[in-house]
Backbone as numpy.savetxt, mean C-alpha at the origin, in Angstrom:
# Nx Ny Nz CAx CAy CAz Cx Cy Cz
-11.71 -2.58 -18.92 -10.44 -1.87 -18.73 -9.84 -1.39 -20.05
-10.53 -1.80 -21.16 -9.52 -1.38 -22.54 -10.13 -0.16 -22.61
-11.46 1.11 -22.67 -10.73 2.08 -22.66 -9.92 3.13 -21.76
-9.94 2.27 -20.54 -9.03 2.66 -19.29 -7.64 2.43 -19.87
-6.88 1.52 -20.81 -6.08 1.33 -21.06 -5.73 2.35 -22.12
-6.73 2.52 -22.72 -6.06 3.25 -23.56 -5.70 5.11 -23.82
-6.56 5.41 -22.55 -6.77 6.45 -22.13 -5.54 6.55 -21.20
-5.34 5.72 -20.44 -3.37 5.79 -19.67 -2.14 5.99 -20.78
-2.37 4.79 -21.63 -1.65 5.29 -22.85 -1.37 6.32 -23.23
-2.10 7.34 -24.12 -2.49 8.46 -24.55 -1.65 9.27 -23.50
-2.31 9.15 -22.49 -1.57 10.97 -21.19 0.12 10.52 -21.56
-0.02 9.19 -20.91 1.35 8.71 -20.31 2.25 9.08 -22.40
1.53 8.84 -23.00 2.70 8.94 -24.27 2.86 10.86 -24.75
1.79 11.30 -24.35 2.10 12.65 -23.90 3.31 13.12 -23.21
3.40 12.48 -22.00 3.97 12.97 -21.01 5.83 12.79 -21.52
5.48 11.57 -22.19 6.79 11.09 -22.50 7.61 12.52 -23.98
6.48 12.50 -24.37 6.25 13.29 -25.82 6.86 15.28 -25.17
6.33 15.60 -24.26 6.37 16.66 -23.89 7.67 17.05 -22.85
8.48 15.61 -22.59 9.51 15.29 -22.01 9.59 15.18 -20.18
8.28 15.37 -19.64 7.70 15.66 -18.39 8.16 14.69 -17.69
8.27 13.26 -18.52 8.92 12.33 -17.69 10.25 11.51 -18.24
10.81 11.22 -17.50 12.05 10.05 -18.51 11.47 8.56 -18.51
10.84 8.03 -17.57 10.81 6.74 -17.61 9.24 6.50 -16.96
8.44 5.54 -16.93 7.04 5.59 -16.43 6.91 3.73 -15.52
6.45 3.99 -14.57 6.16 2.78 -13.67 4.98 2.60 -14.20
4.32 1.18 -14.67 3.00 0.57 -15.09 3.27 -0.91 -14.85
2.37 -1.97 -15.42 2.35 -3.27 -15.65 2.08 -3.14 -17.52
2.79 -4.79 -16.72 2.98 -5.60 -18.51 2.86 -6.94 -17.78
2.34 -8.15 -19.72 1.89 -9.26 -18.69 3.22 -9.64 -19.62
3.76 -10.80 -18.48 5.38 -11.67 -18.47 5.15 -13.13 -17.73
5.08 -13.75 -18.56 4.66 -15.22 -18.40 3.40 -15.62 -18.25
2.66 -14.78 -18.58 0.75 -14.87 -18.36 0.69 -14.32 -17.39
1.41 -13.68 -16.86 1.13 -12.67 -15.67 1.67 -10.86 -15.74
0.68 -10.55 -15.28 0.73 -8.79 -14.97 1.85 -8.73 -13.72
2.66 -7.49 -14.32 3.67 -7.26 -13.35 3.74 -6.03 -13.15
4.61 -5.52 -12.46 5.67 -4.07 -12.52 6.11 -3.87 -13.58
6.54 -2.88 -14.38 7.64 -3.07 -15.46 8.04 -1.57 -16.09
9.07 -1.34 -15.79 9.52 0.15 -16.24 9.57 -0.08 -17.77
8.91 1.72 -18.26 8.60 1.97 -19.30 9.52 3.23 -19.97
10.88 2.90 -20.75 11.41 4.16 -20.93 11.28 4.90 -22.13
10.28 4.83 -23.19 9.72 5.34 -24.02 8.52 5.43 -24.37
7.93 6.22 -25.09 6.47 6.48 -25.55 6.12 4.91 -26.26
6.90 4.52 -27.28 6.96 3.12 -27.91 7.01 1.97 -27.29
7.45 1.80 -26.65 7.66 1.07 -24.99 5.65 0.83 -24.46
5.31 1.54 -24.75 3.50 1.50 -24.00 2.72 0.97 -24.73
3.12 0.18 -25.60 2.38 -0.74 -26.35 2.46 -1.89 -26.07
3.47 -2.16 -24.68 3.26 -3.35 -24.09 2.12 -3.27 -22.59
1.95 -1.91 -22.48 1.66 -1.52 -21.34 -0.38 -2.40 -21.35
0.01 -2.58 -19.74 -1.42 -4.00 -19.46 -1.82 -3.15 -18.25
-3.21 -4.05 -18.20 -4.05 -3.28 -16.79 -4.82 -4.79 -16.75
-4.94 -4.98 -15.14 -6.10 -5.98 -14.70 -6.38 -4.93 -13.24
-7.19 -5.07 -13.35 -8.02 -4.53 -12.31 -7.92 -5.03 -10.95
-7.55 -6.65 -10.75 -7.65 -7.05 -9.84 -6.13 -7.34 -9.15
-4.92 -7.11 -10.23 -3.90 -6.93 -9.79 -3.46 -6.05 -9.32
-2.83 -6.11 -8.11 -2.28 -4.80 -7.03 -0.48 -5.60 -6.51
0.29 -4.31 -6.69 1.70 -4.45 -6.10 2.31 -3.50 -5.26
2.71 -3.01 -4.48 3.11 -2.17 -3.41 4.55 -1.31 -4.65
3.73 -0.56 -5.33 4.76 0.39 -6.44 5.16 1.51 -5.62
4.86 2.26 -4.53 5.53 2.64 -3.85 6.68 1.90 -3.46
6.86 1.09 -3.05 8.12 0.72 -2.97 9.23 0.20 -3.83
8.35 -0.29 -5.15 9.09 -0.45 -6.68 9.50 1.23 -7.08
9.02 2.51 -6.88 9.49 3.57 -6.97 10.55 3.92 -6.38
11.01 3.60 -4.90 11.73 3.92 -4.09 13.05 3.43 -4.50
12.82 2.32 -5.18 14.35 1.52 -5.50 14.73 1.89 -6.77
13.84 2.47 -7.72 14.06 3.00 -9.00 14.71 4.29 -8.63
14.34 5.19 -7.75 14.83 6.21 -7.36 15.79 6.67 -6.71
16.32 5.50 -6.45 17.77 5.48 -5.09 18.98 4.74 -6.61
18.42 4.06 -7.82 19.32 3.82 -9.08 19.53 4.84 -9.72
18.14 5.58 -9.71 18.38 6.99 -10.87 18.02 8.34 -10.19
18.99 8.88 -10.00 19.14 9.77 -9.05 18.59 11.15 -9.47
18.50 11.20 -10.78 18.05 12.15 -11.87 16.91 12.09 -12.50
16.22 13.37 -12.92 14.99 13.03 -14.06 13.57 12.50 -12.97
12.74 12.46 -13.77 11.43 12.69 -13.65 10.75 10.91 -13.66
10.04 10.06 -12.54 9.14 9.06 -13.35 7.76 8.88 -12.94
7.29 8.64 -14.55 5.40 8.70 -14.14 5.64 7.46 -13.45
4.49 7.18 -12.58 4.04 6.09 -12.18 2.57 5.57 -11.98
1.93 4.93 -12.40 0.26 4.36 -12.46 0.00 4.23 -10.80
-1.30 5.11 -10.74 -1.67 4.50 -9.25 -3.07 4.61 -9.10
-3.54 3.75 -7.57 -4.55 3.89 -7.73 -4.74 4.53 -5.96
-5.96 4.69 -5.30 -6.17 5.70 -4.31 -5.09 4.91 -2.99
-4.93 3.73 -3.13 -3.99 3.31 -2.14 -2.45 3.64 -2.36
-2.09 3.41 -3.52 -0.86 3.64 -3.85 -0.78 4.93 -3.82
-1.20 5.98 -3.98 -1.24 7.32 -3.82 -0.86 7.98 -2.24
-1.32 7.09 -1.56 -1.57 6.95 -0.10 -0.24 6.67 0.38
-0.01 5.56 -0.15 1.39 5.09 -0.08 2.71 5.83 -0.19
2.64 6.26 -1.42 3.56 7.42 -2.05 3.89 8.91 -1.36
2.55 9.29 -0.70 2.68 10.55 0.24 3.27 10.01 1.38
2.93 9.04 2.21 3.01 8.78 3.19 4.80 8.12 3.31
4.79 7.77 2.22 6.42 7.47 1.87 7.38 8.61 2.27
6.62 9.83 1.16 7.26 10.51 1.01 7.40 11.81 2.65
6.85 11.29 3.80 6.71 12.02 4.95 7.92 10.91 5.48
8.65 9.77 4.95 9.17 9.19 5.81 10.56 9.58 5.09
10.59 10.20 4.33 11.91 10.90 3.69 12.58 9.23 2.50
11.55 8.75 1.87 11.53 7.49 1.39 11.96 7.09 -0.44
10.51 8.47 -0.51 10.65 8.88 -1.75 10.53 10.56 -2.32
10.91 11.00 -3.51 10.91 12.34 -3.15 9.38 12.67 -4.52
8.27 12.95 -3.67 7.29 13.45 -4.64 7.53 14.21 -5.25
8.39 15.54 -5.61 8.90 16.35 -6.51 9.43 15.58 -7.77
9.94 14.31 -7.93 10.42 13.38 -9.01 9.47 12.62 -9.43
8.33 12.42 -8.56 7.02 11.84 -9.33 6.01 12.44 -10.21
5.57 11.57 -11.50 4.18 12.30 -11.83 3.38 11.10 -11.85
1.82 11.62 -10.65 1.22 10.63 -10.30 0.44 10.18 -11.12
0.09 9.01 -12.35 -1.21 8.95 -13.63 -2.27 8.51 -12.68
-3.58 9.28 -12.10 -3.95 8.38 -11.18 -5.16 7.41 -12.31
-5.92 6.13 -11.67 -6.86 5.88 -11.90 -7.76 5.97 -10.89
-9.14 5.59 -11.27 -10.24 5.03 -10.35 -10.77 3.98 -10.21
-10.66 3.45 -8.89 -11.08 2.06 -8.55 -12.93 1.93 -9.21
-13.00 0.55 -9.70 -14.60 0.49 -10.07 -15.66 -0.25 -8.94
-16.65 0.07 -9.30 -16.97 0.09 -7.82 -17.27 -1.64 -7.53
-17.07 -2.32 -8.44 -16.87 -3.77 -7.77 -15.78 -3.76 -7.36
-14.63 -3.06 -7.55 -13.21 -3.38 -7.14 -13.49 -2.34 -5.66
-14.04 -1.82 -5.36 -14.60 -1.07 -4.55 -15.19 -1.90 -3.15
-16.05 -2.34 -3.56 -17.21 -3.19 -2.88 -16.59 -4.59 -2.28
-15.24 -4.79 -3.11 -14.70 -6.15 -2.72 -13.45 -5.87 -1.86
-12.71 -4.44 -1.84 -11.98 -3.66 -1.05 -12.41 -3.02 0.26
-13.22 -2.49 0.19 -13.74 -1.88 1.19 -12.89 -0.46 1.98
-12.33 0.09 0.42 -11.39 1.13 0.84 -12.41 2.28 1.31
-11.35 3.45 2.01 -12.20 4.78 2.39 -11.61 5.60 0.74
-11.01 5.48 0.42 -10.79 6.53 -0.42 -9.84 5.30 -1.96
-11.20 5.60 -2.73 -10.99 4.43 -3.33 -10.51 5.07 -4.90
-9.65 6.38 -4.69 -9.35 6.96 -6.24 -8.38 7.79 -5.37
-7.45 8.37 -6.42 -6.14 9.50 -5.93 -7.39 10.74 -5.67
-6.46 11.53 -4.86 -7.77 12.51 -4.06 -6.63 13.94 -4.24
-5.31 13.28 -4.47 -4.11 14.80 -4.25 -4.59 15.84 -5.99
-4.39 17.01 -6.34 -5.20 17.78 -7.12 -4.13 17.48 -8.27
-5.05 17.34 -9.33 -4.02 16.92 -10.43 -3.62 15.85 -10.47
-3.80 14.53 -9.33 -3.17 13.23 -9.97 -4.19 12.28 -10.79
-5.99 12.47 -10.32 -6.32 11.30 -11.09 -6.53 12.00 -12.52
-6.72 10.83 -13.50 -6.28 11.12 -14.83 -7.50 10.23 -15.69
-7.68 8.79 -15.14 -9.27 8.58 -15.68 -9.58 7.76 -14.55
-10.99 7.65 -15.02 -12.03 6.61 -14.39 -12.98 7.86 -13.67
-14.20 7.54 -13.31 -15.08 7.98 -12.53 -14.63 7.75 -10.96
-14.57 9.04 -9.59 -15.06 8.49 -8.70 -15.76 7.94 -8.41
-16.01 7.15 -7.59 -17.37 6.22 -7.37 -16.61 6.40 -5.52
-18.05 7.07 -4.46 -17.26 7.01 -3.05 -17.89 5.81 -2.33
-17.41 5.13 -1.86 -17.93 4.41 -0.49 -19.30 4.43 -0.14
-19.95 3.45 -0.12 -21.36 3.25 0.77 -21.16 3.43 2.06
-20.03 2.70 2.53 -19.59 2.60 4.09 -18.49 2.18 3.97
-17.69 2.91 5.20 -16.28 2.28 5.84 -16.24 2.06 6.73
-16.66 0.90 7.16 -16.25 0.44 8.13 -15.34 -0.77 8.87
-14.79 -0.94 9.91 -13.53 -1.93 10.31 -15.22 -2.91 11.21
-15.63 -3.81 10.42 -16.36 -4.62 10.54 -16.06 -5.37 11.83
-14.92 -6.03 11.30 -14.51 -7.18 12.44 -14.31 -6.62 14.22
-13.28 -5.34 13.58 -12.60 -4.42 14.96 -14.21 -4.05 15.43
-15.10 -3.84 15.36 -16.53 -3.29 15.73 -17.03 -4.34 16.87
-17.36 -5.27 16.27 -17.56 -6.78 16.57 -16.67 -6.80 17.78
-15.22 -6.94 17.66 -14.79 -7.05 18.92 -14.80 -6.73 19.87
-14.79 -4.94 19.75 -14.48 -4.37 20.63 -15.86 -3.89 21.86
-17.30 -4.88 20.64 -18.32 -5.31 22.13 -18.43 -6.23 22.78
-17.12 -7.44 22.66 -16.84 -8.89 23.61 -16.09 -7.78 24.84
-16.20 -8.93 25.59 -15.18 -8.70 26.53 -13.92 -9.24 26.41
-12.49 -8.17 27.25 -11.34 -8.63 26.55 -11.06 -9.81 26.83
-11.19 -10.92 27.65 -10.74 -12.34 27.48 -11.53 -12.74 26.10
-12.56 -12.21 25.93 -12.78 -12.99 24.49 -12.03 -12.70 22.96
-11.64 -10.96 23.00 -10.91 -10.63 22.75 -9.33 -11.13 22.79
-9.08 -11.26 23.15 -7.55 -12.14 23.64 -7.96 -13.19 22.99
-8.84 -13.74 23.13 -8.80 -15.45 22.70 -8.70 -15.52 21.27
-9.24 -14.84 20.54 -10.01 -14.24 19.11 -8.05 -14.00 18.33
-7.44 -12.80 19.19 -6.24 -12.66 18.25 -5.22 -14.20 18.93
-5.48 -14.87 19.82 -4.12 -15.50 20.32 -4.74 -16.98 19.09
-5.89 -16.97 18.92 -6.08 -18.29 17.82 -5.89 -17.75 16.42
-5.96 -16.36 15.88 -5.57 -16.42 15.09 -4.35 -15.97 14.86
-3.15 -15.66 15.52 -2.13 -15.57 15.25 -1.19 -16.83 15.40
-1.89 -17.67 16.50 -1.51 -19.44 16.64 -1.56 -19.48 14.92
-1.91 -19.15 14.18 -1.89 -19.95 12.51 -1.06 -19.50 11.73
-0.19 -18.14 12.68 0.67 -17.58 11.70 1.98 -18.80 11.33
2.51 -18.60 9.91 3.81 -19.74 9.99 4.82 -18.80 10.23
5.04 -17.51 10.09 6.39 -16.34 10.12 6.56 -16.50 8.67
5.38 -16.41 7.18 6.05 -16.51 5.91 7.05 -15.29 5.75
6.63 -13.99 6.57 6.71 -12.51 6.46 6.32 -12.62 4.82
5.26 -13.37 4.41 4.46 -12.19 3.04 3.88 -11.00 3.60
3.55 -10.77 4.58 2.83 -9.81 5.00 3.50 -8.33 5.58
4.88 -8.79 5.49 5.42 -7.72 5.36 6.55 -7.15 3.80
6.69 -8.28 3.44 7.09 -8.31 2.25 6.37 -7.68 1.00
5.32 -7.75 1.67 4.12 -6.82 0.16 3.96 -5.33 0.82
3.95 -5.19 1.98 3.70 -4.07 2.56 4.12 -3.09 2.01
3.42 -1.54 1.26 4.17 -0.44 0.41 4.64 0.24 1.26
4.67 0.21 2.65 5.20 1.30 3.64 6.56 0.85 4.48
6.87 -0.46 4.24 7.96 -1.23 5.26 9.24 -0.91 4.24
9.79 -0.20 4.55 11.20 -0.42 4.21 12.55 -0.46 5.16
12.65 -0.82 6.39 13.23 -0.42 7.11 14.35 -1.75 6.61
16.10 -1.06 6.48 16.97 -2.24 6.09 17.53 -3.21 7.20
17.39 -2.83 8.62 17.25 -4.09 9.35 15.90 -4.00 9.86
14.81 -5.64 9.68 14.20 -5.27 10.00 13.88 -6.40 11.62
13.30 -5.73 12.78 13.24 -6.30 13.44 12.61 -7.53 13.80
11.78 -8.02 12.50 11.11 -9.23 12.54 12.06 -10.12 12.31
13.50 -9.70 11.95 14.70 -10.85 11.56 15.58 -11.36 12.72
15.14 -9.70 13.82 15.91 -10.32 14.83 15.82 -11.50 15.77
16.58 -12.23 16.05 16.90 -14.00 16.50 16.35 -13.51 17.91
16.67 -12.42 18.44 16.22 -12.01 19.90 15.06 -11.58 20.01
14.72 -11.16 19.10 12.86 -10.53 19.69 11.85 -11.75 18.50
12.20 -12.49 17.67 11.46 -13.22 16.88 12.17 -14.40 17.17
11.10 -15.08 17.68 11.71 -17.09 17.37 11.85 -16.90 15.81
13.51 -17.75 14.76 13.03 -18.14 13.73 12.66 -19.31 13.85
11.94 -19.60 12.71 11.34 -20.77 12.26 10.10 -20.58 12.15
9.20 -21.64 11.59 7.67 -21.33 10.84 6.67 -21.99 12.19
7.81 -22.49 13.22 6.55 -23.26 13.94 5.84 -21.55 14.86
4.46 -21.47 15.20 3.84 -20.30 15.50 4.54 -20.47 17.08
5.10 -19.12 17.49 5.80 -19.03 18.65 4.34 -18.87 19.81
5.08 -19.35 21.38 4.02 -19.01 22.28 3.47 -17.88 22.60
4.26 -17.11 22.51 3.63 -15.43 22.49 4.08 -15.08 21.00
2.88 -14.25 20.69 2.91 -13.46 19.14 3.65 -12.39 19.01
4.94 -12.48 19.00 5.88 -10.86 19.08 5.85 -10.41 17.74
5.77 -11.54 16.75 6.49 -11.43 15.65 5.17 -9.79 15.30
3.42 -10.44 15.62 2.51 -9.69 15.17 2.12 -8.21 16.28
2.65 -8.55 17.04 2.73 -7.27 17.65 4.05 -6.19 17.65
5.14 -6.87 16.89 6.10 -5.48 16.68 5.82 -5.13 15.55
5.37 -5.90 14.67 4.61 -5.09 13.04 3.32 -4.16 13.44
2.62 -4.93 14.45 1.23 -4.03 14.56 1.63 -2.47 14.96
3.25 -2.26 15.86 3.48 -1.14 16.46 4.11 -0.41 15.55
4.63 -1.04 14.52 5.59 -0.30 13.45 4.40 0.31 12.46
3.22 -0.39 12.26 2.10 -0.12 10.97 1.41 1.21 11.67
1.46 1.28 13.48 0.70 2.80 13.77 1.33 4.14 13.30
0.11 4.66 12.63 0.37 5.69 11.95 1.38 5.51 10.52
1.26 4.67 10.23 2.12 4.18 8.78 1.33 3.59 7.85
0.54 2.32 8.63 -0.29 1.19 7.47 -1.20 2.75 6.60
-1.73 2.31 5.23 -2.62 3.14 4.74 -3.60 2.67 4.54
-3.80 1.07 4.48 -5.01 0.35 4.77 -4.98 0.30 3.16
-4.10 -0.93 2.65 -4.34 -0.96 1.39 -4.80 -2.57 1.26
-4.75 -3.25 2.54 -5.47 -4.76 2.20 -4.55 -5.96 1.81
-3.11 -5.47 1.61 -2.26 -6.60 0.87 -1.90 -7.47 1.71
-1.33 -6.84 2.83 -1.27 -7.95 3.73 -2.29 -9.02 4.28
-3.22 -8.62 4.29 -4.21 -9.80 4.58 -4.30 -10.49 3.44
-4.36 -10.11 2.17 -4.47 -10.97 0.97 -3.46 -11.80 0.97
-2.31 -11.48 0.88 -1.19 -12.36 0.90 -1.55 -13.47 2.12
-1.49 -13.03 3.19 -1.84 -14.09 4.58 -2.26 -15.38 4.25
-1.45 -16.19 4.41 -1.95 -17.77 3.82 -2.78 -18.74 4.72
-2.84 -17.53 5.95 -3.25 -18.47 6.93 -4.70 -17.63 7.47
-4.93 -16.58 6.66 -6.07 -15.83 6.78 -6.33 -14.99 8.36
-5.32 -14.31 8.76 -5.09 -13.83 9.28 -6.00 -12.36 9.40
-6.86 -11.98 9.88 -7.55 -10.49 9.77 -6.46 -9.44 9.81
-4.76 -9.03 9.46 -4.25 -8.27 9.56 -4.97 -6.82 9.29
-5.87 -6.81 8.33 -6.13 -5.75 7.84 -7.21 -4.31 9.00
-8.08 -5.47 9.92 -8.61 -4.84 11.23 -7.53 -4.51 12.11
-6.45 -5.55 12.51 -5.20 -4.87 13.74 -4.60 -3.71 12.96
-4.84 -3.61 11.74 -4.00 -2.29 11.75 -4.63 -1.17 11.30
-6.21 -1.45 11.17 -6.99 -0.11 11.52 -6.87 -0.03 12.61
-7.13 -0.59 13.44 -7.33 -0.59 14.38 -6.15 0.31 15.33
-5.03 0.06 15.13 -3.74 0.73 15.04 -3.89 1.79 15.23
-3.94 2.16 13.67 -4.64 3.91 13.19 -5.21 4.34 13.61
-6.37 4.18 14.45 -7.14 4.43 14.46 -7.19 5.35 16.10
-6.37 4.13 16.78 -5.68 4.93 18.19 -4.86 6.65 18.30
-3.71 6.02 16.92 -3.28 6.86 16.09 -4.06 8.31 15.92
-4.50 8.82 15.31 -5.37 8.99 15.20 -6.27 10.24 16.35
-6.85 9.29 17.22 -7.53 9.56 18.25 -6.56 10.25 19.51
-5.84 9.99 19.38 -4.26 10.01 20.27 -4.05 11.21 19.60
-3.39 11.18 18.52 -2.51 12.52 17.69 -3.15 13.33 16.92
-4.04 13.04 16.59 -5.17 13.59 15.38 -4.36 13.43 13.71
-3.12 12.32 14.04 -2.94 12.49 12.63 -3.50 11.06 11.68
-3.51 11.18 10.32 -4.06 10.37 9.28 -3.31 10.39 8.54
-3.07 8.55 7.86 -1.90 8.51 7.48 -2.08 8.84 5.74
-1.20 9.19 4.80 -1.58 9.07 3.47 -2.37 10.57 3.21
-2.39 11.08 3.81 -2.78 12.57 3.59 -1.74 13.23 3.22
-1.66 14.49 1.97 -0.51 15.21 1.57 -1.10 16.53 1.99
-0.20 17.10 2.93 -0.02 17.96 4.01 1.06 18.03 4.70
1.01 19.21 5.37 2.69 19.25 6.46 2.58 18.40 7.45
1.57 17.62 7.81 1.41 16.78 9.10 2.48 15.87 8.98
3.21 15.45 9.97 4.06 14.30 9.82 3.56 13.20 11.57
3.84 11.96 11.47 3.24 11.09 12.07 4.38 11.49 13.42
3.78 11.58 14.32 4.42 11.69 15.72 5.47 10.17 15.93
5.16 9.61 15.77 5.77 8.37 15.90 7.10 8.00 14.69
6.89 9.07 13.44 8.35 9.28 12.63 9.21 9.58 13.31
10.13 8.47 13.30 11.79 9.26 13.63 12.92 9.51 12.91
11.96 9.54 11.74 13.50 9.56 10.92 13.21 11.17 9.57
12.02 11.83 9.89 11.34 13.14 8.97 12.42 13.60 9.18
């Protein structure tokens, strides 16, 4: 990653240099750890860090930077999910891509191979900035495949044991780059038992599964976070995928398409 690092550097102190941006979204490490961390000068990027294996939902660290500073221009580091994120934001009237400049990178293909993304680098014209594409061997929703040649009682059995393990941490919506809604209905006392004990019916995972159609971009965080190893990441291809087949739309594409199921474009 160091001359990936230093090659972000370079544009990004350009950008700053040429005045294109006021402030730049990247990581820095803060307590032995890689974070978020706004960058408001060229001088400022000499703290600037990269791990490869760290990922944060900066679409939504953009959104809140952008609702403080109402003005001006900010780069932000991304990679083919967060890119995804950011358009798809920006169809929900979330964030405004005209105030972004995207630095993209490219995923490597072990970070690739251990993801199992479809589109594993920024793809919009002009955002990636380094790394090699490297595309996909295969994309496929492995697990959702598998299932969907049981029959549905086996099916049923398959999500009702693994959502029996959910505790309600909501990490899994808490990392999510696409959830911003300010009440959200997983809080409500009427449609969600609180508490961590796993309720008898799974509402909590089926009003997220209905909110992620045509929204999730399939960036993997939520299942990572999942402490209880939850396959979130198949229910909400799987989602999409109806999505999709149903509407013909795809989420994270920059285009006039907007998701039938937006109500708020």
């Amino acid at each position: 990653m160091g001359e990936i690092l230093r090659q972000v550097k370079l544009y990004v102190g350009e950008l700053f240099e040429k005045g294109a941006i006021q402030a730049f979204v990247g990581y820095r490490k803060e307590g032995g750890h890689i974070v978020p961390a706004l960058f408001k000068s060229a001088a400022e990027l000499e703290a600037l860090d990269l791990n490869e294996d760290i990922r944060y939902p900066v679409s939504d660290v953009c959104r809140r930077i952008l609702e403080v500073y109402p003005e001006g221009k900010i780069g932000v580091l991304v990679r083919g999910c967060d890119e995804r994120a950011l358009v798809e934001m920006s169809k929900w009237n979330q964030v405004q891509l005209d105030r972004l400049v995207l630095v993209g990178i490219a995923c490597s293909k072990e970070r690739i191979d251990r993801c199992g993304c479809e589109n594993p680098y920024p793809t919009v014209e002009g955002t990636l900035v380094v790394g090699t594409p490297v595309t996909p061997e295969s994309y496929r929703n492995v697990l959702g495949e598998l299932l969907e040649e049981k029959p549905l009682a086996e099916r049923k059995a398959f999500w009702d044991a693994a959502f029996s393990r959910c505790i309600k941490c909501y990490g899994c919506r808490n990392i999510c780059p696409v959830c911003f809604c300010r009440d959200c209905s997983l809080e409500d006392p009427l449609l969600v038992q609180p508490g961590f004990a796993p309720a008898e019916f799974p509402i909590f995972h089926l009003v997220r599964a209905v909110h992620m159609a045509g929204r999730c971009i399939d960036c993997g965080l939520c299942e990572e976070a999942c402490p209880a190893d939850i396959p979130l990441r198949s229910l909400y291809r799987k989602v999409n995928d109806i999505v999709k087949e149903e509407f013909g739309y795809k989420t994270g594409v920059k285009d006039d398409s907007v998701c039938p199921l937006n109500t708020v474009a």
